[in-house]
Phi, psi and omega in degrees: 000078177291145180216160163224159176256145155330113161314307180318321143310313212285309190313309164315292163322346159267271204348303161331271178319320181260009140279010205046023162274002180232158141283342160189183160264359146341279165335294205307301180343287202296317166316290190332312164301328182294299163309280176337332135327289190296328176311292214305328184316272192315337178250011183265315203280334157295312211280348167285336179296316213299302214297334176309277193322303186327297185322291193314284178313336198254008167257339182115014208235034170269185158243170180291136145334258164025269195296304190265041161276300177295338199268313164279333155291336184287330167314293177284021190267000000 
């Protein structure tokens, strides 16, 4: 699977590597996936939330702006 990097990566990924937080770049690669795993998680688990509300509201079970605009200030006043 040939690929190629930007110098500007490529320069991050030694920078990494020759600071010794990584052992190669292999590593910096495999975090890099890792986080990126872990974003894609966190936003499909948002995009189910958006859709619980959409749902909830399209049943009628929303509130006013209004009221919990007011309902948090008075929390927070």
């Amino acid at each position: 699977m040939p690929s190629s990097i930007p110098p500007q990566l490529q320069k991050r990924i030694d920078e990494k590597v020759s600071s010794g937080e990584y052992r190669s770049a292999d590593d910096v690669l495999a975090e890099g996936m890792r986080l990126l795993e872990l974003r894609d998680q966190r936003l499909s688990g948002l995009r189910a939330d958006i859709q619980l509300g959409i749902e909830s509201l399209d049943r009628g079970e929303g509130e006013d702006a209004s009221t919990v605009i007011a309902d948090l200030r008075a929390k927070y006043a």
